[in-house]
VEXKOLKOL-296135 format. One line per 3 residues: number of its first residue (from 1); for each residue x, y, z of C-alpha. Coordinates in steps of 0.001 Angstrom, whole numbers. Last residue first. Example, Ala and Ser with C-alpha at 12.3 -4.5 7.8 and 13.67 -1.06 7.14 Angstrom:
<sites>
2	13670,-1060,7140 | 12300,-4500,7800
</sites>
This chain:
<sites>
86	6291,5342,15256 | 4514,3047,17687 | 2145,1459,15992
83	4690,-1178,14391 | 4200,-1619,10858 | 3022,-5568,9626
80	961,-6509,12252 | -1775,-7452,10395 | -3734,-4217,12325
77	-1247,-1883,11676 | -672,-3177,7544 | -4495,-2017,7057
74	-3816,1224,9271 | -1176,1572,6792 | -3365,957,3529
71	-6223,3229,4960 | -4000,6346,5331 | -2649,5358,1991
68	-5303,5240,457 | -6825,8487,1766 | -8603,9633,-958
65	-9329,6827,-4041 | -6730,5356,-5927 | -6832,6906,-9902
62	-2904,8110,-8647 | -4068,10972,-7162 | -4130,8649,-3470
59	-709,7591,-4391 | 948,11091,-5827 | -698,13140,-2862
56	1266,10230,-232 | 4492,10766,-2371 | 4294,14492,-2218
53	3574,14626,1134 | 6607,12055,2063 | 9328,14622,341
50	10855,15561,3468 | 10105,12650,6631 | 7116,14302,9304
47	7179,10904,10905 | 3395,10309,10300 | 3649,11295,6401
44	6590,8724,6158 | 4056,5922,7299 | 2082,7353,4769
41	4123,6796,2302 | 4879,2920,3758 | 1536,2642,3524
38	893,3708,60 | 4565,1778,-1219 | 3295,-1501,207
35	5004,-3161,3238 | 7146,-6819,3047 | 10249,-5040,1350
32	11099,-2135,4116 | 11526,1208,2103 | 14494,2537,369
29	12737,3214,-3195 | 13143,-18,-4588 | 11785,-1836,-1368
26	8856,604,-1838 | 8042,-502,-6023 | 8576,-4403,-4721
23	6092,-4005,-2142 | 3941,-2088,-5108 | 4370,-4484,-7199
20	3401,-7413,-4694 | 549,-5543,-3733 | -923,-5291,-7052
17	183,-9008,-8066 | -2058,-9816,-4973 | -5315,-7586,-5752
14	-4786,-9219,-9676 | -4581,-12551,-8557 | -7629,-12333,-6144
11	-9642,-10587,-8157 | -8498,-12929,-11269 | -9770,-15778,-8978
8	-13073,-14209,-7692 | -14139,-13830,-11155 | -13098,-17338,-12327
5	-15149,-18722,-9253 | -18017,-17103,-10682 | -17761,-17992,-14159
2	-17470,-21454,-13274 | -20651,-21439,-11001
</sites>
């Protein structure tokens, strides 16, 4: 049972210090501090911003799977963390 709850621990941890880097990664880069860099890209993507392509191709190249950041936003949508309106 030990090994099993250690598992789902370092998921945890690791899933969380991954969002928190990348939160702190898009408030770095002129984005809102509480949203993660691939939604907030793709937020960018929606509102036809310069330069927002590149970041969302960069982000789902990165080793993430296609459309991460497509799935990330819609993710932050439906916490209520991105207004839908855009």
């Amino acid at each position: 049972m030990l090994p099993f709850i250690l598992a789902c621990n370092r998921a945890t941890y690791a899933e969380e210090t991954g969002s928190g880097a990348s939160c702190l990664l898009n408030a770095l880069t002129g984005g809102p501090r509480t949203v993660t860099f691939s939604a907030w890209s793709w937020q960018l993507v929606l509102r036809g911003k310069r330069g927002a392509e590149f970041r969302r191709w960069a982000v789902d190249g990165f080793g993430l799977r296609d459309g991460h950041c497509a799935a990330a936003w819609r993710s932050h949508i439906a916490r209520g963390l991105l207004p839908e309106r855009i």
